[in-house]
NUNUBA-28420 format. One record per residue (C-alpha): x, y, z; residue in one letter. Coordinates in steps of 0.1 Angstrom, whole numbers, plus 5000, padded with zeros to 4 digits. Layout:
N
- u v w residu
- X Y Z A
...
***
This chain:
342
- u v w residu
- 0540 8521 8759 X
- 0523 8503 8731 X
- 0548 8496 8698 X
- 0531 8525 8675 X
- 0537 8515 8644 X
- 0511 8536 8625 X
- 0535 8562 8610 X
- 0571 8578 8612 X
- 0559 8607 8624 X
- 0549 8595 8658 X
- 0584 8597 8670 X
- 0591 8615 8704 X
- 0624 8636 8709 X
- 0649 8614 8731 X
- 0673 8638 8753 X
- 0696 8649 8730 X
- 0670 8666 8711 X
- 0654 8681 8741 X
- 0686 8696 8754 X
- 0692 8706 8714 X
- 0658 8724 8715 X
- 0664 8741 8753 X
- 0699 8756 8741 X
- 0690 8771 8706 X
- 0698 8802 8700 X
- 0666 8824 8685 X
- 0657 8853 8672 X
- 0624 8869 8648 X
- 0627 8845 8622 X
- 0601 8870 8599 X
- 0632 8896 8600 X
- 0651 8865 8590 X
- 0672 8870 8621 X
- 0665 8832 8637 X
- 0706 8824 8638 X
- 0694 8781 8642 X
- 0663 8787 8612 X
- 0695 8805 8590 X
- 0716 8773 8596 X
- 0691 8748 8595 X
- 0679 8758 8558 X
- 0712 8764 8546 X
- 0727 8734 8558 X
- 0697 8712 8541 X
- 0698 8738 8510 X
- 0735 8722 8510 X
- 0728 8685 8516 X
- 0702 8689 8485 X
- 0724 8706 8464 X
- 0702 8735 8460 X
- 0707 8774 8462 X
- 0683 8779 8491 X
- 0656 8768 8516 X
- 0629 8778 8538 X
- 0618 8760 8568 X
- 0578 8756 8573 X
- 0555 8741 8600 X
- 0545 8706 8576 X
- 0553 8690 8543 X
- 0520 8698 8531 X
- 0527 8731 8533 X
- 0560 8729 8516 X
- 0545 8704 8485 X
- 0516 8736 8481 X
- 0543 8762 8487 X
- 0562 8744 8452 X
- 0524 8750 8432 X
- 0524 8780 8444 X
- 0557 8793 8431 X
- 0555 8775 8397 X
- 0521 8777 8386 X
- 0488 8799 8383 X
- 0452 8799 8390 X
- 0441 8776 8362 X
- 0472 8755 8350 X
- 0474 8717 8359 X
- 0502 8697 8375 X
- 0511 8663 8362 X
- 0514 8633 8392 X
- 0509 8600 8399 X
- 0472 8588 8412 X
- 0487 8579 8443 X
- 0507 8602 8451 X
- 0506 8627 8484 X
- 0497 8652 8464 X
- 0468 8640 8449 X
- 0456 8620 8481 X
- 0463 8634 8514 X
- 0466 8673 8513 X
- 0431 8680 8520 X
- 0424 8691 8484 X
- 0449 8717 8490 X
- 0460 8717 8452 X
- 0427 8734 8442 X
- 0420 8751 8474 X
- 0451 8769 8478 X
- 0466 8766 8448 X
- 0439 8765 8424 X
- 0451 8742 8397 X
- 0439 8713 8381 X
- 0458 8677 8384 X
- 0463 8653 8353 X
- 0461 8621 8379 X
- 0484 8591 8362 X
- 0481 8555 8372 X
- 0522 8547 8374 X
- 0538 8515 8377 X
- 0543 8514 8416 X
- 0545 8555 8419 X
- 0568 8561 8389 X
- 0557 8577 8362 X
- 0576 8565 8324 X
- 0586 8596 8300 X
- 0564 8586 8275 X
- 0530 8593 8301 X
- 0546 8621 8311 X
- 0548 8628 8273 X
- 0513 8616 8268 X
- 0500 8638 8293 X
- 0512 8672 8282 X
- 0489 8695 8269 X
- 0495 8710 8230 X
- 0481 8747 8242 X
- 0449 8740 8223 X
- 0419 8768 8231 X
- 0401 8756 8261 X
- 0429 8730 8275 X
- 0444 8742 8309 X
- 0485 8749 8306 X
- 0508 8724 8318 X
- 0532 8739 8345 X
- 0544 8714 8367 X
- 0556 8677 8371 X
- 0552 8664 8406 X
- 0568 8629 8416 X
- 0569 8614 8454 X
- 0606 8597 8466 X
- 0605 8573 8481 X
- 0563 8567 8479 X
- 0544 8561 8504 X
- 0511 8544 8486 X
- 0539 8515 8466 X
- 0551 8506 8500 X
- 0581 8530 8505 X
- 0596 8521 8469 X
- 0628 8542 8463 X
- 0619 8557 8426 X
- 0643 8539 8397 X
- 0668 8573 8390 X
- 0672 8570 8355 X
- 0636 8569 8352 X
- 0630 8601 8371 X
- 0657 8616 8353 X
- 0639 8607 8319 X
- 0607 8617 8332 X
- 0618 8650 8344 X
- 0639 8660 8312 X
- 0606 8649 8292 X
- 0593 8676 8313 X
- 0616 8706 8309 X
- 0617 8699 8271 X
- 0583 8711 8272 X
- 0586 8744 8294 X
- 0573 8723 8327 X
- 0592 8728 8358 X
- 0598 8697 8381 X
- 0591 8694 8419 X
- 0600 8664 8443 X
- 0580 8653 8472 X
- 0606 8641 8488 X
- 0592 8633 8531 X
- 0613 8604 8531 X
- 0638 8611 8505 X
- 0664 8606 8535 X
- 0651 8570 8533 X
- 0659 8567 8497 X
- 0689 8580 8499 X
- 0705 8551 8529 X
- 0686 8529 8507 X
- 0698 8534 8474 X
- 0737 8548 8487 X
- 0728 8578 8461 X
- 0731 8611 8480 X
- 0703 8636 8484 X
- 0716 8658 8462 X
- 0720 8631 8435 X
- 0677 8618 8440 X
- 0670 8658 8439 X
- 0691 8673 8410 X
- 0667 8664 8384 X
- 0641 8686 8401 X
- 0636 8726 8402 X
- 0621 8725 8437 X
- 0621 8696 8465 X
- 0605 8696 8497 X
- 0621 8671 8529 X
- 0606 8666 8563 X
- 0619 8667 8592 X
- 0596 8644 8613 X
- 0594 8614 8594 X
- 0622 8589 8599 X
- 0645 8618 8612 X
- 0625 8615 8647 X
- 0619 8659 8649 X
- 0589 8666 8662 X
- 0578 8694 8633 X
- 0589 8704 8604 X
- 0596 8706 8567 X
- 0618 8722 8542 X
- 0616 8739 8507 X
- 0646 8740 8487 X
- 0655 8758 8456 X
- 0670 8786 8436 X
- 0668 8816 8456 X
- 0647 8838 8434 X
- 0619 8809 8438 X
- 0625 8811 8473 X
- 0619 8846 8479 X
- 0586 8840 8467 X
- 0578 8810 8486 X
- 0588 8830 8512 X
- 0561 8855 8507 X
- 0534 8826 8500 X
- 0545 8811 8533 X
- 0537 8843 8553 X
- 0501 8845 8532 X
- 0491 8809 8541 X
- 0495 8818 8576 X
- 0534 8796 8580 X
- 0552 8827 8596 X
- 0574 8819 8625 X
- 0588 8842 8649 X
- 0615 8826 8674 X
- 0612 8789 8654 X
- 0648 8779 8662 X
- 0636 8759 8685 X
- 0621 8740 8660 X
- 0649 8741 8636 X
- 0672 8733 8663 X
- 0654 8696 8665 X
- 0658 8692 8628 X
- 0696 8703 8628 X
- 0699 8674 8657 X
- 0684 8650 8635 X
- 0700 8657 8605 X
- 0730 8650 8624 X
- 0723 8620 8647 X
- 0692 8604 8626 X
- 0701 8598 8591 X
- 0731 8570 8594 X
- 0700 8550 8612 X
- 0677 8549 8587 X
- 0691 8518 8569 X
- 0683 8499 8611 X
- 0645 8509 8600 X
- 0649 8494 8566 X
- 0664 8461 8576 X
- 0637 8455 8606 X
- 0608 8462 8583 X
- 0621 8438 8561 X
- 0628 8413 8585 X
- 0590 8419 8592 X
- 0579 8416 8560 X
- 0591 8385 8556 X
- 0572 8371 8583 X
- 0541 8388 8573 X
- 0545 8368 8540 X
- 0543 8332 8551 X
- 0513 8339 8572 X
- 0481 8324 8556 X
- 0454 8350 8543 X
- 0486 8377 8544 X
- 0494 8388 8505 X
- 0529 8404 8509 X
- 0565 8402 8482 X
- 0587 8412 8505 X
- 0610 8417 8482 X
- 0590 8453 8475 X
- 0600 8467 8512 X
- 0632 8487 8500 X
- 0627 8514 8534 X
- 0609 8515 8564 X
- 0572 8510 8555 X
- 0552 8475 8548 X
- 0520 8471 8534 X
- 0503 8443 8530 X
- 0466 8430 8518 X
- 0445 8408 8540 X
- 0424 8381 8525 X
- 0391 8363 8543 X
- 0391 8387 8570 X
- 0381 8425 8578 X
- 0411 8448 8579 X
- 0395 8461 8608 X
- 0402 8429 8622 X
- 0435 8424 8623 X
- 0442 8463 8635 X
- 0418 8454 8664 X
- 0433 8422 8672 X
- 0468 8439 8675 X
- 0456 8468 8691 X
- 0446 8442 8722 X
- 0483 8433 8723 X
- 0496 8467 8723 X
- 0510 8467 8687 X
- 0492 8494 8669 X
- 0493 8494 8629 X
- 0472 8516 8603 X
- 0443 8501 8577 X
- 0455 8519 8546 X
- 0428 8514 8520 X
- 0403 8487 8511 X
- 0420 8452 8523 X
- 0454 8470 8534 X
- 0475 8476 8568 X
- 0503 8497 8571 X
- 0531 8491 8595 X
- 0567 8518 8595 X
- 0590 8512 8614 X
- 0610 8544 8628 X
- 0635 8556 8656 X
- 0611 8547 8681 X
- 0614 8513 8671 X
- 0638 8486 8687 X
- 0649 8452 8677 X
- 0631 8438 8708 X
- 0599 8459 8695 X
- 0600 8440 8660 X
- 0606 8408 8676 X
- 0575 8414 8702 X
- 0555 8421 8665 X
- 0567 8387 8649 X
- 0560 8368 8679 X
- 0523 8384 8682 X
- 0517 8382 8643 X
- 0526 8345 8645 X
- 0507 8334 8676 X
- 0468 8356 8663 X
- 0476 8341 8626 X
- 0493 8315 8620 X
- 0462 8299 8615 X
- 0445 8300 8581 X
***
């Protein structure tokens, strides 16, 4: 097996999950009669400190089920240029949706109050309405940075004093939590809406969640049906996320401390641009100088370590569950050995 570490989400489930997905109990989850689907989105509905939650297929589908409820046809969302959102959900925002985005260049994914203030439209004839404030926790594009709270919480309150609502992309917000020791209720109670998955860092094999107040809810519920994210006997698919939730989170912080001790290898190889003092979770990017990107991912692709290019000059590596000590140590040796020399 080659160490895969491309992404998070190509995690496999181990035996415990298997058995968890061969006992669930199920039922017609469109009746709202799955029993493990009932549990799973109140028990994260819980953790989040929201009123409600609704399980669906992908995050992308849960990020364009949050436009849905809290916009129109026509309004714009405020977010950060980099941002999930903005850059890898097909166009989604103006395909399904059909708003317009107010793009922001933010200081390693965060976004201050005062270009959130900036940014807000006066209701002038001809401007689009602004409905909605999206920010990303923790961000993929700035290297898995956990976003500073009190500037969230400024940010967001900036927001709501205009009429905006707030929604949190939060994929790997698990991973901000065990890094930051702030609970996910805490990183989430500054938003309306937040979205979690399931299958990155958690180790499920599909799945995201919406949470909320229930009246938003209901009518993400209905948008989910009309986008085609109806599930009839899913428990077995929630009952994978209930066994993460329970088995995978504690773990997260192992992730964080081998991509760290990664990083700092990375960092004192020649032509490698890397502060390793930026990896805060379980991702590592870093810029390669005097050398094609596709490169480097070929040459460790011959060694049977398999990382991402990630935009001009930049590889990705996460580590996940997937991912032992031995694997990481395997990595180092490998980096050292193809480039230690300049």
């Amino acid at each position: 097996m080659p160490i895969d570490l491309r992404s998070d989400t190509v995690t496999r489930p181990g035996e415990g999950m298997r058995r968890a997905i061969y006992e669930a109990e199920v039922g017609d989850n469109i009746y709202g009669e799955d029993p493990t689907v009932n549990r799973l989105q109140a028990e994260v509905a819980a953790l989040l400190g929201k009123e409600d939650a609704v399980f669906v297929p992908s995050g992308i589908m849960a990020n364009q089920l949050a436009l849905l409820i809290h916009t129109h046809p026509g309004a714009e969302i405020i977010l950060e240029r980099k941002c999930h959102i903005f850059n890898h959900e097909g166009g989604a925002t103006g395909f399904l949706a059909g708003v317009q985005t107010c793009p922001i260049d933010g200081d390693r994914g965060m976004l201050l109050p005062e270009q959130v203030e900036r940014a807000l439209r006066n209701g002038f004839y001809g401007e689009p309405t602004s409905r909605l404030l999206c920010l990303e926790n923790t961000h993929n594009h700035a290297g898995g940075r956990v976003l500073p709270q009190l500037i969230v919480e400024a940010a967001a309150a900036v927001a709501r004093s205009r009429g905006l609502a707030a929604h949190l992309d939060g994929a790997r917000l698990w991973n901000a939590a065990a890094a930051s020791g702030r609970s996910v209720a805490e990183l989430a109670a500054p938003f309306d809406t937040v979205s979690v998955c399931l299958s990155k860092g958690l180790g499920a094999p599909v799945g995201s969640l919406l949470a909320g107040p229930v009246d938003l809810m209901k009518k993400a519920l209905r948008f989910r049906n009309s986008i085609g994210g109806g599930m009839r006997q899913s428990g077995i698919l929630a009952a994978a996320g209930l066994y993460a939730l329970a088995h995978h989170r504690e773990r997260l912080v192992d992730d964080h401390r081998r991509a760290r001790a990664l990083a700092d290898v990375i960092a004192k190889l020649p032509g490698f641009d890397l502060d390793p003092t930026r990896v805060e979770t379980n991702i590592v990017l870093f810029r390669v100088a005097f050398r094609p990107v596709a490169d480097v991912v070929a040459a460790l692709r011959a060694e049977g370590i398999w990382v991402a290019p990630f935009g001009p000059g930049l590889v990705r590596a996460v580590v996940h569950l997937d991912i032992s000590q031995t694997d990481i140590d395997v990595t180092i040796q490998t980096l050292q050995r193809l480039f230690s020399t300049p």
